[in-house]
C-alpha positions in Angstrom: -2.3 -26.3 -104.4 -0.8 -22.6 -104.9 3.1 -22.0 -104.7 4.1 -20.0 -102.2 6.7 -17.4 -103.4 9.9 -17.7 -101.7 10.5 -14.9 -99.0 13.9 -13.6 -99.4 17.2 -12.5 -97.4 21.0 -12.5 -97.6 22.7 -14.4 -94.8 24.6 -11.4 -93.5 21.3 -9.5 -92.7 20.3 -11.2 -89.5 22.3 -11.3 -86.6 23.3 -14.4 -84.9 23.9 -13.1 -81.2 20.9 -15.0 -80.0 22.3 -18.6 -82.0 25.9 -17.8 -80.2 24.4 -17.3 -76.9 22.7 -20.7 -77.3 25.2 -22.6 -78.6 27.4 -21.4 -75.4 24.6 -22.2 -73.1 24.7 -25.7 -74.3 29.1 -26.0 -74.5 28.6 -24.5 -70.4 25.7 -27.6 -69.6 28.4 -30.2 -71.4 31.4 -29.0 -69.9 29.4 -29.1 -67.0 28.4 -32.8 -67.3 31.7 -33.8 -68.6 33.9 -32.7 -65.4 31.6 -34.4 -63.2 31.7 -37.3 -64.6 35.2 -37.3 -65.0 35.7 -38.8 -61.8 34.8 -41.9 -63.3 38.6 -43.8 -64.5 37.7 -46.6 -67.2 41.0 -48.8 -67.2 41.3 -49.2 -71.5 41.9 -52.9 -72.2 43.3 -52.6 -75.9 46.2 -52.7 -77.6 49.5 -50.4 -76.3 51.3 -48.4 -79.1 55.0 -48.7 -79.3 57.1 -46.9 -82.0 56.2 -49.3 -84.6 52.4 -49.5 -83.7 52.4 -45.3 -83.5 53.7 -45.2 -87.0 51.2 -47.8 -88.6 48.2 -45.8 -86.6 49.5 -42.6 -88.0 49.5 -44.0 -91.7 46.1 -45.8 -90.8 44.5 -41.9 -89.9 45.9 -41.0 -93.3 44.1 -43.3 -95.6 41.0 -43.0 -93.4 41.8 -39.1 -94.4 41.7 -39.8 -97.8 38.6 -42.1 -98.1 36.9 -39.9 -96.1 37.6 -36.7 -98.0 36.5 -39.1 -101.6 33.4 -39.6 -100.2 32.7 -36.1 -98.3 32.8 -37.7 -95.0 35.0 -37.3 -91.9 35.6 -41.1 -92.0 34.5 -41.5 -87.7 32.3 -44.7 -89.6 36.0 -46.4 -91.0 37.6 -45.5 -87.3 35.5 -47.4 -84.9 35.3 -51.0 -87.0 38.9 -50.4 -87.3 39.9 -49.5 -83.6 38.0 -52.6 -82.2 38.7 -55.7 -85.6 42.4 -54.3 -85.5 43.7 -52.7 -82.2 41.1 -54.4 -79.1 39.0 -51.6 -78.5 35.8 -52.1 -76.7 33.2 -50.2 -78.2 32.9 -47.2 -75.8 36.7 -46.7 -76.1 36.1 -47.0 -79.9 33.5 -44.6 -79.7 34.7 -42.0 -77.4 38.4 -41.9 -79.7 36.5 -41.8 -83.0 34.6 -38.5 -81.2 37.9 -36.7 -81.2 39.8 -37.8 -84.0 36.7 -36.9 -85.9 36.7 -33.3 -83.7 40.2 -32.6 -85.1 39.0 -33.7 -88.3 36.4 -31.4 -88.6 37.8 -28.1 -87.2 40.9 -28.6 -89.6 38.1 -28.5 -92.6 36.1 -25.5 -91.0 39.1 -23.1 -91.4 39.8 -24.5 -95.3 36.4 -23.6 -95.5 36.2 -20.3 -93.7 38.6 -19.2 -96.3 36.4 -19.9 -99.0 33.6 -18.3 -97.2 30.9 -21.3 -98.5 29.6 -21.9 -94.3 26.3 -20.2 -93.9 26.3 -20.0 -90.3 23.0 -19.1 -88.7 22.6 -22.7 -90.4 25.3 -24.2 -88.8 24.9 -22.7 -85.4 20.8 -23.5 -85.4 21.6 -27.2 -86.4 24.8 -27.8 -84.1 22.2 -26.5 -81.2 19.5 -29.1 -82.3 22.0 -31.6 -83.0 23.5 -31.2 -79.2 21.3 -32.6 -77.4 21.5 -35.5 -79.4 25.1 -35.5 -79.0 24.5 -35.6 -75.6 22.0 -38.5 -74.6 23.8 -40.9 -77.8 27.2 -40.6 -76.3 25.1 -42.0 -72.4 23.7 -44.6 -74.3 26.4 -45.4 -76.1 27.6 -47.3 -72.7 25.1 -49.6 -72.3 26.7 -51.4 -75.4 28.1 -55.0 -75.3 30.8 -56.1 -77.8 28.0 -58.4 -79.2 25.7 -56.0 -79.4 27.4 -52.8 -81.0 29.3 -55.4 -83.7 25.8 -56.6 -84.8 24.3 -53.1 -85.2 27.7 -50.8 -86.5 27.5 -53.5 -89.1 24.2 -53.4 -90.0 25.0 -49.5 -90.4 28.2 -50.1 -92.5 26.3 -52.4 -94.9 23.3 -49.8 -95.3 26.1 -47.1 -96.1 27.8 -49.9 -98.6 24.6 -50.0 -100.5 23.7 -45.8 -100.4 27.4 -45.7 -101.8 27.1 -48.4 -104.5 23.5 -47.4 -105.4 24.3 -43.6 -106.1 20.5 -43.1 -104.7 19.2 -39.8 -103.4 16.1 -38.7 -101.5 14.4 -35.9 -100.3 12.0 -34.6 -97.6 9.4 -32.0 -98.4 6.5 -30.6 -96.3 3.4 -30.5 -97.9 1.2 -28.7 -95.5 3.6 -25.7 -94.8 2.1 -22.6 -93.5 5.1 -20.6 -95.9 7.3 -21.6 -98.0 10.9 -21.7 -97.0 13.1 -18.2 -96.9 15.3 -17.9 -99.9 19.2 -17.3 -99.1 22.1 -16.5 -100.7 25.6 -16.8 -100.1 28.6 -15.1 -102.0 32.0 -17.0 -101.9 35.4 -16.0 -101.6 35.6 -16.3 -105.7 32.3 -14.1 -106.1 30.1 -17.0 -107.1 26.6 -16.6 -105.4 24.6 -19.5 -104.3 20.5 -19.7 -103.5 18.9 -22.0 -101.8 15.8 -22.2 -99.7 15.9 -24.9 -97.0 13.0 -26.0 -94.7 14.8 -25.2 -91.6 12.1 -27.0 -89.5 13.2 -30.5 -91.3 16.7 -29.4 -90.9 16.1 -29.1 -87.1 14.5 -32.4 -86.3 16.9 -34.4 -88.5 20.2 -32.2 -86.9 18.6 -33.4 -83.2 18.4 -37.3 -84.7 21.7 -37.1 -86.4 23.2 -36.0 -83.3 22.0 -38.6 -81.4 23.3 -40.9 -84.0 26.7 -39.5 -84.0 27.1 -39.6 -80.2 25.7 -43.3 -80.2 27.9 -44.3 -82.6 31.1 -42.2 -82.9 30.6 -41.6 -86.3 30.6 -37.8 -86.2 27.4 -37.7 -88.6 28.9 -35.8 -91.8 28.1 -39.0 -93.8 24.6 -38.2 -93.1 24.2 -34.7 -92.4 26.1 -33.9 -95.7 23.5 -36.4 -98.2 20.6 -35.1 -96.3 21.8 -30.9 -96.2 22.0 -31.1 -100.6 19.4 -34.1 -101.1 16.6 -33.1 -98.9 17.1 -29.7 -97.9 18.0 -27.9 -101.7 21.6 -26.7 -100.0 24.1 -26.4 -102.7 26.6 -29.6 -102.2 29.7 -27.0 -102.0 27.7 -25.2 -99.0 26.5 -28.0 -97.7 29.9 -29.7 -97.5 31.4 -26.2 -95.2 28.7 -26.0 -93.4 28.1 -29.2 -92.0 32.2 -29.3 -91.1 31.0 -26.4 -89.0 28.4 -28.2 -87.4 30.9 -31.3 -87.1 33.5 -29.1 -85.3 30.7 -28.0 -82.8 29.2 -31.1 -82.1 31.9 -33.4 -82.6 33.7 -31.1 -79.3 31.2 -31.3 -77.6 30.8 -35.2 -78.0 34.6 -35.4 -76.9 33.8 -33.4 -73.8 31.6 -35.9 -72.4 33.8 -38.9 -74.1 36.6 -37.2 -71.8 34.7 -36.8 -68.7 33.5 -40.5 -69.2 37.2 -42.3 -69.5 37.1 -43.3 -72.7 39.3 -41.0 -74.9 42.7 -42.7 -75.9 45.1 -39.7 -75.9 47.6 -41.5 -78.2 45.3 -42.9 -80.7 43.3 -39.4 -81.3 46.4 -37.4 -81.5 47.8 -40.6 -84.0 44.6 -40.8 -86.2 43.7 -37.2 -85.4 47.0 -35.8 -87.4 47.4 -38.7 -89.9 43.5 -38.1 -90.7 44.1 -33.9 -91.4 47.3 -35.0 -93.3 45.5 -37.6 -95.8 41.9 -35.5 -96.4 44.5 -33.1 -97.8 45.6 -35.9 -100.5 42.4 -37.1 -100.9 41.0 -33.3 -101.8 43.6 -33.4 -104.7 42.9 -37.6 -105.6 39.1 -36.5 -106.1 40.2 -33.8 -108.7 41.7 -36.7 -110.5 39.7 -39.7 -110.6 36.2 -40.7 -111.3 34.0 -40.4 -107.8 31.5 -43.2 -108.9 34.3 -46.1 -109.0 35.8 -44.1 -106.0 32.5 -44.6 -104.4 31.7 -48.3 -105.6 34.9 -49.4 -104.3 34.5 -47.8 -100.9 31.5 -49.4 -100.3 32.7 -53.1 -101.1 35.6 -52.6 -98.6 32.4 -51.0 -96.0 30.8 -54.6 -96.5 33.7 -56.2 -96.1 34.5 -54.0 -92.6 30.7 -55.3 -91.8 31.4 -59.3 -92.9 34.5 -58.9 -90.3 32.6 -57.2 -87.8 30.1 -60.3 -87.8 32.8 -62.9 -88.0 34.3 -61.9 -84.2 30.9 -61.8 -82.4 29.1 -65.0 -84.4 
């Protein structure tokens, strides 16, 4: 089988007028769907915060911020087992708060990031359009969930990203019958470094739709998987794929609120709570990882996942 040369192009080259009118098509249709659904008043049945609760939510948002930020996620899998072992919420509520805490989250990272200049993005505009539709439908379905139900499945999700975590694996995704070989790009940071990479943007697009199903289904935003699968199976450099998929968070993550908001199920108090304390700790946790030793970071992450998951099983079995 011949190699295919690479075809090539700087990022800056090609407009992205055609990606921004698409990706404001699709904020219009869910900001459509989310105000008329927003007649719909879902009466929340967990836990009220007083002074006291408010200040141990805050501090819980910033050690989710920190873990999170150890392991290059937005930490939307930590808030939902979290929200309903510790404060009563049903798994909609769960869901729908996770959205925007995640939301905040992610656009606070997109400007650290914009200052570095490391988001390519036609990339993230392309896979936050896929990915919304996804989005979309997964945050519908999301309501057909019992307690029973979502406890048996987030858990089963929690112990398969204990494992990824504790294993270290990696994998990849190639096409073997291309027609061309993927473009070449390259990208020039804010300190002059210049990264290449060639990504199959057809893999990239059905995996962004599927991930953004995921992520409305389960609140989880979708960094802990869009970020593995960008530098594993798509060749981005883990620094570009890091800013970029904050990018892609911060679209689809507000858009996911939108129709969280429209459905009910958006505690103001929590999101604002976790949403600040979350910003506040992936700061600390960007200067812990400079520090310490990400494999033991990771390992231990992952037993306290399990653990999240043994708990999970414990109040619906």
């Amino acid at each position: 089988m011949s190699n295919l040369p690479h075809r090539e192009r700087t990022i800056k080259d090609k407009p992205v007028k055609k990606n921004i009118l698409s990706a404001l098509f699709v904020l219009m249709m869910l900001l459509v769907a989310g105000s008329a659904m927003g007649q719909q008043s879902v009466m929340p049945s967990h836990v009220t915060l007083g002074l006291l609760g408010a200040i141990i939510v805050f501090h819980t948002g910033v050690l989710i911020g920190v873990i999170g930020t150890l392991i290059g996620a937005g930490g939307g899998f930590i808030h939902v087992p979290v929200l309903i072992i510790f404060y009563g919420f049903s798994p909609q509520h769960a869901i729908g708060t996770s959205m925007a805490v995640v939301m905040m989250n992610a656009i606070s990272g997109t400007f650290s990031y914009l200052a570095q200049k490391r988001i390519d993005y036609e990339i993230a505009i392309k896979f936050a359009v896929a990915a919304s539709p996804g989005v979309f439908i997964g945050a519908l379905l999301s309501q057909l969930f019992s307690v029973t139900t979502f406890s048996l499945i987030f858990s089963a999700i929690l112990a398969i990203l204990s494992y990824y975590l504790f294993s270290g694996k990696e994998f990849s995704v190639v096409r073997t019958k291309a027609s061309q070989a993927p473009q070449m790009r390259y990208l020039k940071d804010a300190t002059g470094e210049v990264f290449s990479y060639a990504p199959d943007m057809s893999v990239g697009f059905s995996a962004s739709t599927l991930i953004g199903l995921f992520s409305g289904l389960f609140g989880i935003g979708g960094g802990i998987i869009h970020v593995p699968f960008m530098y594993s199976a798509l060749g981005i450099p883990v620094h570009i794929a890091t800013a970029t998929s904050h990018c892609i968070l911060a679209i689809t993550s507000f858009l996911g609120s939108i129709v969280f908001v429209g459905l009910g199920y958006v505690d103001l108090d929590y999101s604002v709570l976790l949403g600040i304390g979350t910003i506040i700790g992936a700061s600390f946790g960007a200067r812990l990882s400079l520090k310490t030793q990400p494999y033991i970071i990771k390992k231990v992450i992952a037993v306290c996942l399990l653990l999240l998951a043994l708990r999970l099983l414990m109040d619906v079995l």
